[in-house]
C-alpha positions in Angstrom: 42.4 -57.5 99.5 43.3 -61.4 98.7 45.5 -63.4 100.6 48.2 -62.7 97.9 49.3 -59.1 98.0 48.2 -59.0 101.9 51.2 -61.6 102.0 53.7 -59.3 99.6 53.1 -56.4 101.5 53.9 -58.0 104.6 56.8 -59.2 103.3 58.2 -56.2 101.4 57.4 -54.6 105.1 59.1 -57.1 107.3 62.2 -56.6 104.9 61.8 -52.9 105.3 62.3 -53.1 108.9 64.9 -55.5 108.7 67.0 -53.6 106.6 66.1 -50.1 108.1 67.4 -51.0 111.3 70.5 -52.6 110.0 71.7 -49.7 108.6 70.2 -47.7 111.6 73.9 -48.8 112.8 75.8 -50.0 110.5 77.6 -46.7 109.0 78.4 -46.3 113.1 80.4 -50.0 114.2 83.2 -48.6 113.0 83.2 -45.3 114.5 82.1 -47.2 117.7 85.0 -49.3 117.5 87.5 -46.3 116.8 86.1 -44.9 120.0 86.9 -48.0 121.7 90.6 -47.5 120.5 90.5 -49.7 118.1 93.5 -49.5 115.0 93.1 -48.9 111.3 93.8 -53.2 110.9 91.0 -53.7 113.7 88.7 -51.7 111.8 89.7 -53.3 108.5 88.7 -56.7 110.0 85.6 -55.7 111.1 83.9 -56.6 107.7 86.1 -59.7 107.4 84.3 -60.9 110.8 80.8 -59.6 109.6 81.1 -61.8 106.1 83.3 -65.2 107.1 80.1 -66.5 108.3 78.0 -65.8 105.4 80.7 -67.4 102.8 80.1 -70.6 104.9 76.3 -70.6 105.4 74.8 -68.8 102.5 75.4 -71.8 99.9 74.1 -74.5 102.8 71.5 -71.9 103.7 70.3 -72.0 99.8 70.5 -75.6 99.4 68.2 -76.0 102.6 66.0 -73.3 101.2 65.4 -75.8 98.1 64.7 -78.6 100.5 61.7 -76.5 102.3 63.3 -75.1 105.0 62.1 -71.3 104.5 60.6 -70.0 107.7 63.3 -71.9 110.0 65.6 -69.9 108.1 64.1 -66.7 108.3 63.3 -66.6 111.8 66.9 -67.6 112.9 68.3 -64.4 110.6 65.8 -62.3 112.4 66.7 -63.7 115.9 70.5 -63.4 115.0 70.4 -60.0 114.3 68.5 -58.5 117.0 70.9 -60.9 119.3 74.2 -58.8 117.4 72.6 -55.3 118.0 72.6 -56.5 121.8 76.0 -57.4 121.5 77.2 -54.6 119.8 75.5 -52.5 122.5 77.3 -54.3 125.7 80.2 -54.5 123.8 83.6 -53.3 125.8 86.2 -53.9 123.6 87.0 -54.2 120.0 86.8 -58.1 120.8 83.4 -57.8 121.9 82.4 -56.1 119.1 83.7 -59.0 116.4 81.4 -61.6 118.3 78.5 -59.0 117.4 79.7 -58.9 114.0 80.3 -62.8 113.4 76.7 -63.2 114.9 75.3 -60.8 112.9 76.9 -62.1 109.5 75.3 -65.2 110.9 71.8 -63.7 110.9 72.2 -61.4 107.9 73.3 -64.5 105.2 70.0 -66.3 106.8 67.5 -63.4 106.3 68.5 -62.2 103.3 68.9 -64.9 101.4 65.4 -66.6 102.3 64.1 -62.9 101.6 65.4 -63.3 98.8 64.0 -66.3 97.9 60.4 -65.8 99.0 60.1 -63.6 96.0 60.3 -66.9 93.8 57.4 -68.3 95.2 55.2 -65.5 93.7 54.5 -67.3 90.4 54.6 -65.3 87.6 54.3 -62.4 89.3 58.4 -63.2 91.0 60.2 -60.6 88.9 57.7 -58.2 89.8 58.1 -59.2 93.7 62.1 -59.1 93.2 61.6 -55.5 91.8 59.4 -54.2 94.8 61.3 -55.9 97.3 64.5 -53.8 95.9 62.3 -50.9 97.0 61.4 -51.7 99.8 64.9 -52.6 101.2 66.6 -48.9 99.2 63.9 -47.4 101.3 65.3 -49.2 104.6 68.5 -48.4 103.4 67.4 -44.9 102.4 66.1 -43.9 106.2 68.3 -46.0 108.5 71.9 -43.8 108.1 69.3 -40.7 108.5 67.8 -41.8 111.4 71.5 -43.4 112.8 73.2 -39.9 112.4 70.4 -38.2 114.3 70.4 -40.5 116.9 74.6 -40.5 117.1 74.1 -36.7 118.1 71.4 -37.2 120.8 72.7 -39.8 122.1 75.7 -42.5 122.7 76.8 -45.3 120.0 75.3 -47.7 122.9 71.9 -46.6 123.1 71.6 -46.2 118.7 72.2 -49.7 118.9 69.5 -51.0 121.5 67.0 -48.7 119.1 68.3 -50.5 116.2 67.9 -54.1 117.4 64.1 -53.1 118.4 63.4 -52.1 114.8 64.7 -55.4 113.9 62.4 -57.7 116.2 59.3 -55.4 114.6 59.9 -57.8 111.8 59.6 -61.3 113.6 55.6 -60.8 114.0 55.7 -59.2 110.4 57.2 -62.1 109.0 54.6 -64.3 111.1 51.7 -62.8 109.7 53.1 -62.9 106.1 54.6 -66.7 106.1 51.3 -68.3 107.7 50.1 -70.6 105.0 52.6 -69.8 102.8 53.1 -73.1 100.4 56.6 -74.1 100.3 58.3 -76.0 97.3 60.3 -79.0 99.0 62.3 -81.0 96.4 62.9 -84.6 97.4 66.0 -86.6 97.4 69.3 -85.3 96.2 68.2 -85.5 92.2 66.9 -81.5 92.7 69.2 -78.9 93.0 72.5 -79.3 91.1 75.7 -76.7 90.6 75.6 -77.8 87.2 72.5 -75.6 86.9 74.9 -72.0 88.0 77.5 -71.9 84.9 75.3 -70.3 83.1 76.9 -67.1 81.2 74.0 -64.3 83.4 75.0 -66.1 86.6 79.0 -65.6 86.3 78.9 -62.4 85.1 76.3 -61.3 87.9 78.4 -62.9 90.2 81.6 -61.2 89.4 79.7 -57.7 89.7 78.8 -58.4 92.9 82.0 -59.4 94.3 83.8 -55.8 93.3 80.8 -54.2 94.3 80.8 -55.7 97.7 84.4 -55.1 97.7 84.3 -52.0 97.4 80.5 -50.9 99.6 81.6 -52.8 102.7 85.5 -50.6 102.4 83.4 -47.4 102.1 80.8 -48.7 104.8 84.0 -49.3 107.4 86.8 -46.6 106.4 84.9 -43.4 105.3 83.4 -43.3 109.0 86.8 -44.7 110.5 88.3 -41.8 108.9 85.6 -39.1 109.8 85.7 -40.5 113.5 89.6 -39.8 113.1 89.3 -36.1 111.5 86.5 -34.9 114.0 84.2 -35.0 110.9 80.8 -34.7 112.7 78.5 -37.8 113.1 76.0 -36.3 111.0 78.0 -35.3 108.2 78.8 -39.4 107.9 75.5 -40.2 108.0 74.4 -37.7 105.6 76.5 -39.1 103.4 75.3 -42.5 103.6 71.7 -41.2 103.4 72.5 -39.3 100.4 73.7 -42.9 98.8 70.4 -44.6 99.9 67.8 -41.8 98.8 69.6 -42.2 95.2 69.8 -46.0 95.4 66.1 -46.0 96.5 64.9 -43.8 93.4 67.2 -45.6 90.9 65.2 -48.8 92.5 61.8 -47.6 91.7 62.8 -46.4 88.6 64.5 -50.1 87.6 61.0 -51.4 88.6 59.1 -49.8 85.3 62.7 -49.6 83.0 63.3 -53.5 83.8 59.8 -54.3 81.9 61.6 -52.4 78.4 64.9 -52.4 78.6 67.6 -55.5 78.7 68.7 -56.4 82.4 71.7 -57.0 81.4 71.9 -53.3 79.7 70.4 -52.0 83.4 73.1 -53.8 85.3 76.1 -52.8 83.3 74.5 -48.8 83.4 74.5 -49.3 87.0 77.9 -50.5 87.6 79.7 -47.5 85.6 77.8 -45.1 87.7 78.9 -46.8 91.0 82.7 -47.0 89.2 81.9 -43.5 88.7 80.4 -42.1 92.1 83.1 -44.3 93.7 86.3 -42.9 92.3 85.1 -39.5 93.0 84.4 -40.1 96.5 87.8 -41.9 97.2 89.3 -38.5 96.2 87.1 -36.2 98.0 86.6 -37.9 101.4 85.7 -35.2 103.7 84.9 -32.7 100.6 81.5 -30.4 100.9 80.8 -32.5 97.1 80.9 -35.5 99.0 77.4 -35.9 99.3 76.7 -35.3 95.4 79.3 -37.9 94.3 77.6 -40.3 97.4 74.8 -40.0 95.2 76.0 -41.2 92.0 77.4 -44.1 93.9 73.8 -45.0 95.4 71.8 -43.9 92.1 74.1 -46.6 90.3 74.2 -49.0 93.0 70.2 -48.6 92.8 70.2 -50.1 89.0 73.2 -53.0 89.8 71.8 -54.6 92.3 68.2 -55.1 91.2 69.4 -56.2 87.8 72.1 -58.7 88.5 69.7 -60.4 91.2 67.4 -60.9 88.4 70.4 -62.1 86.4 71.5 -64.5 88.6 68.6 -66.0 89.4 66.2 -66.1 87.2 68.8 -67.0 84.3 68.9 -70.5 86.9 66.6 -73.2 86.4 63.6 -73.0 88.8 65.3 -76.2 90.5 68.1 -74.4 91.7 67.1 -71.3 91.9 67.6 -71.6 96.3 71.1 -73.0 95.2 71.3 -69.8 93.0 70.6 -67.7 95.7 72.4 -68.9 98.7 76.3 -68.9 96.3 75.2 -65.3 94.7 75.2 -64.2 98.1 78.0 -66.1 99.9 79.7 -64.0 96.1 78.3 -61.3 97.8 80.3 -61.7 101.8 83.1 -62.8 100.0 83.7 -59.5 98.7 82.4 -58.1 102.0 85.6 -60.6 103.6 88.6 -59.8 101.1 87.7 -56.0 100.1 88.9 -54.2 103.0 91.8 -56.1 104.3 92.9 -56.1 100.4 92.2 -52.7 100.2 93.9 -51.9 103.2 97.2 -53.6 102.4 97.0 -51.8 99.1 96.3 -48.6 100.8 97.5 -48.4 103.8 95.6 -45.9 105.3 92.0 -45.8 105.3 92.1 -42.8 102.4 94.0 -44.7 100.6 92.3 -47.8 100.9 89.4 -46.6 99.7 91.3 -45.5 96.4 92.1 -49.4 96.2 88.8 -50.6 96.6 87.1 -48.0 94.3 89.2 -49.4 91.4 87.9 -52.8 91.7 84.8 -51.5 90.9 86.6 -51.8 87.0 86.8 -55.4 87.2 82.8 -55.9 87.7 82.0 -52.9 84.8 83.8 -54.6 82.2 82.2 -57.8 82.8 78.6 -56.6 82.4 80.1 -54.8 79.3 81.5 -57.5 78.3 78.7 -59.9 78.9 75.9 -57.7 77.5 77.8 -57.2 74.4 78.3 -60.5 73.6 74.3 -61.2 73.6 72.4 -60.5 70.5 69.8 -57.6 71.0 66.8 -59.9 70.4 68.0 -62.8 72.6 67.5 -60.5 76.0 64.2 -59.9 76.8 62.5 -58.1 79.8 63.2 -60.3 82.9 59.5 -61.4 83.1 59.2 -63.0 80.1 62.3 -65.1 81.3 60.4 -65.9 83.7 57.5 -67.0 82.2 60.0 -69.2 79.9 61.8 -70.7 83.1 64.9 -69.5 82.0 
């Protein structure tokens, strides 16, 4: 086997792990922290504390990636995160807990958006990575509420996170394997990357789908288990719920990966976010419902189609200059829907049933867009995402 998919595969595995141990604990902060006494506002800032960091650094973090700074980049994600799961474990207090949470927003807006990015170093062949990297991460995403609800009932909150922040460092030598030798694109001088190069009609519209979607994932992420944790609802049943959302995302991921080579992205994305409208009203009115699971589903199946899509939207609709510029604010889009969902939500709502009503309707605001958007485009103008590519779109 060349060089070449020796190097994909390490990287689709290193973001595996990455991923799979992130949400090994993520579904469980929040019950953590409602164990720790913390109140319904706490808990709402919890995501706040997780995304202020990644508004900041994601856009600096994509600028630097265009400037050649990829492995420095990666590495300090990696080290951040394992560093938060650490925190997160020692943690006494819901005080403790937001310095885990800044620290790991640190460490997730570095990894992810130079995982992101290695996929456009691929060549030709960078839609394809994009699409098998969505995979790879659904599968992460798929396993780690699975594995985090078993390990809730065997053991303490503590002790899930010290497993989750040694799935975590199984990435650091993965990643070294994968980036040695990797050549790295450095522009030169400040005539390279521009934000003239992001108002570009896929880039807006992907970026105001992502902001509702966040909005709303990171309100379910914090107040469905907040509320479970306050109802007795067993551990498990939160995480099954959760891993019913990631088994559907990953299928609707590997199912993107052969419909994206036929169909219009911008016809994938707008499918997806009317299923996650969907799945998301239905599970802000049946919280703690036995159909709970089912409607979980249709929130991960659509979420599965969204996010692939409008990741391909927004950057490869970018000029290949930019495209780590493109990255880095389609992400910071990303935490700042992580940072002003749930507190919105929660001042709408005012109870964490409630709130999640809130959130699930600004799931609206991102499906018209992609309606909107895609209908504006002629048929024969949108093309499968790697023949953009190849054009440089």
């Amino acid at each position: 086997m060349s060089r070449g998919p020796r190097r994909e595969i390490a990287l689709n595995a290193g973001a595996m792990a990455f991923f799979l141990g992130t949400f090994v604990s993520m579904p469980f902060v929040s019950r953590f922290a409602v164990s720790l006494g913390a109140s319904s506002v706490e808990v709402s800032m919890l995501g706040p504390a997780f995304s202020l960091a990644g508004v900041i650094l994601r856009p600096v973090c994509g600028l630097l990636l265009d400037r050649g700074y990829l492995k420095r980049l990666i590495y300090s994600g990696l080290v951040c995160s394992v560093t938060a799961h650490f925190a997160y474990a020692l943690a006494s207090s819901v005080v403790h807990l937001y310095v885990g949470r800044v620290i790991h927003g640190v460490g997730f807006a570095l990894f992810v958006t130079s995982s992101i990015y290695t996929a456009t170093l691929a060549g030709e062949k960078a839609a394809e990575f994009i699409a098998w990297r969505s995979t790879m991460v659904g599968l992460g995403m798929a396993l780690g509420p699975a594995i985090g609800g078993f390990l809730a009932r065997v053991m303490n909150y503590r002790e899930l996170f010290y497993v989750a922040a040694l799935v975590v460092t199984a990435a650091i030598p993965v990643h070294g394997h994968a980036l040695r030798g990797l050549r790295i694109p450095r522009a030169t001088g400040y005539g390279g990357s521009s934000l003239r190069d992001l108002l570009v009609p896929g880039f807006l519209a992907a970026s105001t789908s992502i902001f509702t979607y966040s909005a709303f994932y990171n309100s379910l992420l914090l107040f469905l288990p907040a509320l479970h944790e306050m109802l007795g609802v067993p551990a498990e049943f939160t995480g099954l719920a959760f891993t019913a959302a990631s088994f559907t995302n990953l299928l609707s991921r590997v199912l993107f990966t052969g419909a994206s080579k036929k169909a219009p992205v911008t016809a994938l994305a707008s499918a997806g976010h009317l299923l996650v409208l969907l799945g998301s009203t239905l599970v802000a009115w049946n919280t703690h419902t036995a159909t709970l699971h089912a409607y979980m589903g249709v929130v991960g199946f659509g979420g599965g189609l969204l996010i692939p899509a409008i990741q391909v939207m927004a950057t490869l609709s970018v000029r290949e200059r930019s495209r780590g510029l493109a990255i880095g604010f389609f992400a910071a889009i990303f935490e700042s829907g992580n940072l002003c969902g749930p507190p919105l939500a929660m001042a709408i709502g005012g109870d964490y049933e409630n709130s999640l009503k809130a959130a699930a309707l600004l799931n609206a605001i991102g499906s018209l867009t992609l309606l909107l958007h895609h209908s504006l485009r002629e048929r024969g103008d949108e093309k499968p995402f790697s023949s953009s590519l190849r054009r440089g779109a």
